[in-house]
N, C-alpha and C positions, 0 to 999 in steps of 0.2 A: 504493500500500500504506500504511495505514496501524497503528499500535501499539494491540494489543486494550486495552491498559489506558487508553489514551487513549481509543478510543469509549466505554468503558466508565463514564467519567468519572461523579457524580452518583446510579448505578444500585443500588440497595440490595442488597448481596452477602449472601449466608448462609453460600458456601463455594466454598473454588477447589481446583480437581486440575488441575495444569498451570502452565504459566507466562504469564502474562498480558505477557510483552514483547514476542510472535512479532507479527509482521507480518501485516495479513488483507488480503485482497483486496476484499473486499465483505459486506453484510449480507443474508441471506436470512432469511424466514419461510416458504417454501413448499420442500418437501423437492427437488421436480421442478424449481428453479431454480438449485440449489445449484452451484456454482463448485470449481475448485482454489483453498484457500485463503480460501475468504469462512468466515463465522458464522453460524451455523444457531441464531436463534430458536425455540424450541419453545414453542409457542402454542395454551392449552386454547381450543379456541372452540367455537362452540355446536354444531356441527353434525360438528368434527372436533376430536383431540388431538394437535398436533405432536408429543408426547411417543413418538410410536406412531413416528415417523417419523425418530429420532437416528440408528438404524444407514443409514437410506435416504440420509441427508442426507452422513453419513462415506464410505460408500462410491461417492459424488459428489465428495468429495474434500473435505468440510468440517476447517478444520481447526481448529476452536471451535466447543465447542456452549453456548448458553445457556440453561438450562432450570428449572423450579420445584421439580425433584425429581430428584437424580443415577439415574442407570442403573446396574443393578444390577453390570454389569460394562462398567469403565473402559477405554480402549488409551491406551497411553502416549501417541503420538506426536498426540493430543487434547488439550486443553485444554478443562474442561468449569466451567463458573461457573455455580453455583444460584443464582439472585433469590428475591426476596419475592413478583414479578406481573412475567409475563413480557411483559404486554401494556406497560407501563411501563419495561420495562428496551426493548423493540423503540423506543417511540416517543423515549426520552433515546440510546438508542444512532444510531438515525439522526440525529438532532439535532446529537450532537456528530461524526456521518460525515462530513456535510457540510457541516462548519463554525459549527453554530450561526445558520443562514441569517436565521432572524424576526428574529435581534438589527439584523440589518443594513437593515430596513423598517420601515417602520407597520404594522402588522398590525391590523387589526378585525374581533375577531369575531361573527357574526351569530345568534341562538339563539329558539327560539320553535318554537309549533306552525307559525301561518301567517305567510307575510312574506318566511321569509328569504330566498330565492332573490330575489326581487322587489327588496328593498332591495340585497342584495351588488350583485348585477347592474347594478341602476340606477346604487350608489353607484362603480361600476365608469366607468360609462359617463360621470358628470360629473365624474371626474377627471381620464378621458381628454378628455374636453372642454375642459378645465382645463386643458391642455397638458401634464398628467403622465405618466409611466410608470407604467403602474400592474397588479396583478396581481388575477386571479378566481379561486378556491377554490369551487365549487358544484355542485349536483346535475345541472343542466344543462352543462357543461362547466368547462375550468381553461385560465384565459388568461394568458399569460407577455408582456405589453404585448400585440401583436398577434399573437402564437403561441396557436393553439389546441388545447387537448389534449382528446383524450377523457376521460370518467370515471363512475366505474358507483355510487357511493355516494355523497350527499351530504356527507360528511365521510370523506375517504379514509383510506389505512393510513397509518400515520405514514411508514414508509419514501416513496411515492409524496407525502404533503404535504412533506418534506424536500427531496427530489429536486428539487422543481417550484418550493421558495422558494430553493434555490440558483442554478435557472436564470434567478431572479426576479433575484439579487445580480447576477448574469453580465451581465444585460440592462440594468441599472443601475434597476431597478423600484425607486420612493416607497416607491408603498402598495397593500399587499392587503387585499381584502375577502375575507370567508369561512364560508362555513356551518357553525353547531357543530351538528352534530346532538345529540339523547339518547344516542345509540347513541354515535357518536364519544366523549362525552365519559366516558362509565362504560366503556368499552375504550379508555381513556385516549389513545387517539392524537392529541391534541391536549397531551399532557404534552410539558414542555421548550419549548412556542415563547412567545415572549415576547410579547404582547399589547400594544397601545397606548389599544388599548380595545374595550368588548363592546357587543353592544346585545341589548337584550331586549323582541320586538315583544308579544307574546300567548301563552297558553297555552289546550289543549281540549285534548278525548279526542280523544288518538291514542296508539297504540305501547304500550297496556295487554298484548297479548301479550307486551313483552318486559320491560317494567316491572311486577312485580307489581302497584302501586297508582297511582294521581293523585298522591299523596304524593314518593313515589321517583323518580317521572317529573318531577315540580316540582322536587326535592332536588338531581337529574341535573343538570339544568340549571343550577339557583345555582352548581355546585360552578366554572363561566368566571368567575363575579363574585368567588365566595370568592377560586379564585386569581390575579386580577389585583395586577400592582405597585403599589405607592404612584402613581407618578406619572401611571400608564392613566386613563383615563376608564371609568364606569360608565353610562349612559344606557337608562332605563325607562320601559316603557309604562306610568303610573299610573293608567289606564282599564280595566285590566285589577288582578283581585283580586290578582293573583300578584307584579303589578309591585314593590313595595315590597321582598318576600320578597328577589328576588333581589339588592337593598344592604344587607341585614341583616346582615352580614359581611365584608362585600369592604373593602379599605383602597384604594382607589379613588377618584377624585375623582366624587362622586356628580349626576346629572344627571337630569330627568324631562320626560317629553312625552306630550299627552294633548290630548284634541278637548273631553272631556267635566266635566274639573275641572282650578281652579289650576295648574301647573307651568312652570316651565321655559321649556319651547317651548309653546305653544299654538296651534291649525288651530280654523277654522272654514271650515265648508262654505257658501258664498254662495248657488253654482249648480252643478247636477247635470245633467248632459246628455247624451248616449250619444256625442261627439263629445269631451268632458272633463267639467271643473269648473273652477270659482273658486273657489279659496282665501283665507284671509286667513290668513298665518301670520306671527306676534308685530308684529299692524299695519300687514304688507305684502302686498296687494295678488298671487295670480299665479296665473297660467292654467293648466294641466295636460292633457295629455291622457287623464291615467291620470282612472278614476271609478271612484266610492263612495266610501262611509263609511273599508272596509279598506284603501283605495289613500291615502285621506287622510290617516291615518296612517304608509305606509308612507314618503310625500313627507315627512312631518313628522319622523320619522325620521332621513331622508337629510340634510334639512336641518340640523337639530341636528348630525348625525354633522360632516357638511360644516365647521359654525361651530367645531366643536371641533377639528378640523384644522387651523383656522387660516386657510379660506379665505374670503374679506371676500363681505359680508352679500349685498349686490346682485349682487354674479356670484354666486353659487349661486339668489339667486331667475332669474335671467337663465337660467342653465343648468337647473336645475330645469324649468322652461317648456317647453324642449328635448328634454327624453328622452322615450324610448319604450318604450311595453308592453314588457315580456317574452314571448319565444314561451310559449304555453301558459299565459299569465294572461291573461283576458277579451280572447281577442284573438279579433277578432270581421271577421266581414264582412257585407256585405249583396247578396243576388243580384239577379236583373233583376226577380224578381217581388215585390222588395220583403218577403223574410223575411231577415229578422235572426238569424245563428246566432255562437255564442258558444263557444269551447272553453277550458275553464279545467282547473287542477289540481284543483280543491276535491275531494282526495280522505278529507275528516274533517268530522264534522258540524257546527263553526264554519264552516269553508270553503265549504263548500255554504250554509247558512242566508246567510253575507255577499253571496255573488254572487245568490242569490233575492231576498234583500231591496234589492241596487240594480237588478237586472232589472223585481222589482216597485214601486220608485220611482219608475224613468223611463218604466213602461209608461204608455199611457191611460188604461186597462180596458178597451179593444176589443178587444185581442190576447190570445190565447191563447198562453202558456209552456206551451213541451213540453220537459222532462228528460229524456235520455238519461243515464242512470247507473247504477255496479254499485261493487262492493268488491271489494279486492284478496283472491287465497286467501292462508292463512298467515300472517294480518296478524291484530289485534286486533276478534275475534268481534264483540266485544260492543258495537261502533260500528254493526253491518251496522242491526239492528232503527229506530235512530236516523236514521240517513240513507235508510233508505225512509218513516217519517216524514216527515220535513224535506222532501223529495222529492215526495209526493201531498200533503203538506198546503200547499205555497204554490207548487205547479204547477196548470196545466188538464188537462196529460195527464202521466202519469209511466212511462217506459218502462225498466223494469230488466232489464240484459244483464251481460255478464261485463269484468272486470275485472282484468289479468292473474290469473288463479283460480291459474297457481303448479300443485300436487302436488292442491288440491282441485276436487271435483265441480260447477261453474258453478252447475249448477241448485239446490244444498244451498244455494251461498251465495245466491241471489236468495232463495228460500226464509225465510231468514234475518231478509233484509231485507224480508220481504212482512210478518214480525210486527211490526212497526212501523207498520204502515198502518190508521188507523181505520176500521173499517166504514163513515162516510159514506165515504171515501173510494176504498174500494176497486174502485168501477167506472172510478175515474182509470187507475187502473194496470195495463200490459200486462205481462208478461216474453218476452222476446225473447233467447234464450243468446246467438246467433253477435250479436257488438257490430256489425260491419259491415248488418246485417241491423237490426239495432236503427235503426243510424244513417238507414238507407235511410226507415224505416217514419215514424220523425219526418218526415223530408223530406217526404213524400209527404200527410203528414198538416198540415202547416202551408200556411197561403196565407195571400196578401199583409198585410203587416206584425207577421204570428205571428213569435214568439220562440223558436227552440232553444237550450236548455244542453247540449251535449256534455261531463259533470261527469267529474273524474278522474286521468286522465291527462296531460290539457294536453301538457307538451313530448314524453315519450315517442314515441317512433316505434317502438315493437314492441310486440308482444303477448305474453307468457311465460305457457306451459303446460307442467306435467307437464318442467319442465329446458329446453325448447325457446322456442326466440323467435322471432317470425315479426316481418316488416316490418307495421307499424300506427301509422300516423298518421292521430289523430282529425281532424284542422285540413284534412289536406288530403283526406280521404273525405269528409269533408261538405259541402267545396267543391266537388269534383267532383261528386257525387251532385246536386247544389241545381244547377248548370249544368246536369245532362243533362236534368233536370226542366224547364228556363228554354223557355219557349216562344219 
């Protein structure tokens, strides 16, 4: 049990009815979770208003509500406290629940269109290498040293990223790495943890459904740099137009890395090969298994991130050398008959153009690229036109199928994405709704040393329709389909 006035610590009050000494049990934001004795957050969100839900939460046995706007009618034996943003007063309330957990690690957080997952992850992986304990925060799962937990948002609620950096304290965990999303960070569940330092890989169109502008979606994301400490680190991709944007502000110790101009850390790509690449980063020399252009940054990244850590030069190029792909970034295999299939995330028109353009680097031009791809429903419209584009124009065939479609109609959205296709183009491209049926048709259409992109999804393993999720794994349908094929 802990003193409501103590979590409450930090939290910008407008008004209290009640006594903020009582003793609480726990923190909830979901009414159907509520406790004897926890605190019931009441949280506008997009799709629902905890507000609806104070008497559900009381008669669960709440016995504190925190809410934006008092209820018309009080009970005594409640204590009810109005904030300014409920979303802000959840993420400093867990914070101080569970002690203030980030104070007690390294924290880095990771922010961008494309990258993050790839960098946290890796930067995960060469710590653990490194002999550390160290902690994962990301859209593919949340690692507590060698515990691994599920997780369904790229940047969780602030109660569940509290929860998981206390179990971080418990485990005696360094350093965490972490994905900020856009979304995370304007539903501020990232307020209250203390930073050690940010990185900022790239920015593109994505999440304009929830961002009104490119503007607001850039702004989102400075606001990691804005609020970092004095003594954090700030580290930017200045290859990217955006990179500068987000040190405009931040009192951070500023840093910059880049393939293409001056900075900081600087990569150069030697050799490109579907097996790695040769790097040359700040005059040294090291092998990779990760390729392309976007991978070469990502390592340049890690590296920087690494130095500024504090760990010595030659063991991170040493380790560096070491790691491996991420599931569902160009993780690729080759069957007996000699075609090359590929299953990446690229599910934004940056994303997609990157993995084309190193597929179309290391091809011949004897093989023929076949794309399997689609857009998600419910997601930002106005990317869909763009990545059927990007798709028929640096493919040989282009096969557009669905994409967790979510509440909309599959064939609206391919549709969608068919207006982006030049008339030279458009005898490249099929549509195929059922994806598995997609995946099949590429198979069957490639022969020896042809290229598939299975674009999108990458790590996901299910399929979401209309509230429903079915089992869907692109990586291993495609692999199995290309054996049943294999003579």
């Amino acid at each position: 049990m802990k003193a409501l006035k103590d979590i409450l610590y930090g939290v910008g009050l407008s008004a209290v009815s009640g006594s903020t000494a009582i003793l609480v049990n726990s923190i909830c934001f979901d009414s159907r979770l509520v406790g004897m004795d926890d605190v019931f957050i009441a949280i506008k969100g997009t799709l629902t208003d905890g507000h609806n839900y104070i008497d559900q939460a009381i008669a669960s046995g709440a016995k504190a509500v925190v809410c934006e706007s008092m209820p018309d009618k009080l009970i005594n034996e409640v204590t009810y406290v109005e904030v300014t943003n409920g979303n802000a007063a959840l993420a400093i309330t867990a914070s101080n629940f569970y002690g203030n957990p980030s104070k007690n690690l390294k924290l880095v957080g990771v922010t961008g269109t494309n990258g993050k997952t790839t960098i946290s992850s890796l930067l995960y992986q060469l710590f653990k290498k490194a002999g550390f304990k160290v902690g994962l925060i990301s859209t593919i799962k949340i690692m507590v040293d060698n515990k691994e937990y599920a997780t369904s948002h790229t940047t969780p609620d602030a109660l569940t990223i509290n929860r998981h950096l206390a179990l971080m304290n418990e485990a005696g965990v360094e350093y965490c790495f972490m994905e900020v999303s856009s979304h995370g960070i304007h539903q501020k569940r990232t307020q209250g943890l203390v930073f050690e330092g940010a990185i900022f890989s790239n920015l593109s169109h994505d999440h304009l459904d929830y961002h009104n502008t490119f503007a607001e979606y850039r702004d989102t994301k400075k606001i990691l740099f804005d609020e970092l400490p004095k003594g954090a680190f700030a580290l930017t991709n200045i290859d990217d137009k955006n990179g500068l944007v987000m040190l405009q502000n931040t009192k951070a110790r500023k840093y910059t890395y880049a393939l293409k101009t001056y900075a900081d850390y600087r990569a150069q790509i030697l050799e490109n090969q579907f097996d790695g690449q040769l790097l040359k980063i700040n005059d040294n020399e090291l092998w990779s298994k990760l390729i392309g252009h976007f991978n070469a940054y990502n390592m340049l990244a890690i590296y920087a991130t690494a130095d500024l850590l504090g760990l010595e030069k030659l063991e991170i190029l040493r380790l560096l050398s070491e790691l491996d792909n991420v599931d569902g970034r160009f993780q690729y295999f080759i069957s007996k008959e000699k075609i090359t299939a590929i299953v990446d995330y690229a599910h934004t028109p940056d994303a997609l153009k990157n993995v084309l353009d190193t597929i179309n680097t290391l091809r011949t031009g004897n093989e023929n690229v076949i794309t399997v791809v689609g857009c998600g429903g419910d997601r930002d419209r106005s990317k869909r036109p763009v990545m059927g584009h990007i798709a028929s124009e640096m493919s040989n065939k282009a096969i557009f199928t669905s994409d967790n479609p979510r509440s909309e109609v599959p064939q609206t959205i391919i549709e969608e994405m068919e207006k982006g296709v030049e008339p030279h183009n458009t005898k490249k491209i099929l549509a195929i709704e059922n994806r598995k049926q997609a995946i099949k048709a590429a198979c069957q259409m490639a022969v020896a040393n042809d290229i598939i992109l299975v674009a999108g999804k990458g790590h996901e393993t299910y399929q979401e329709t209309n509230g429903k999720r079915v089992n869907f794994d692109d990586f291993k349908i495609v692999k199995e389909i290309l054996k049943s094929l294999d003579k």
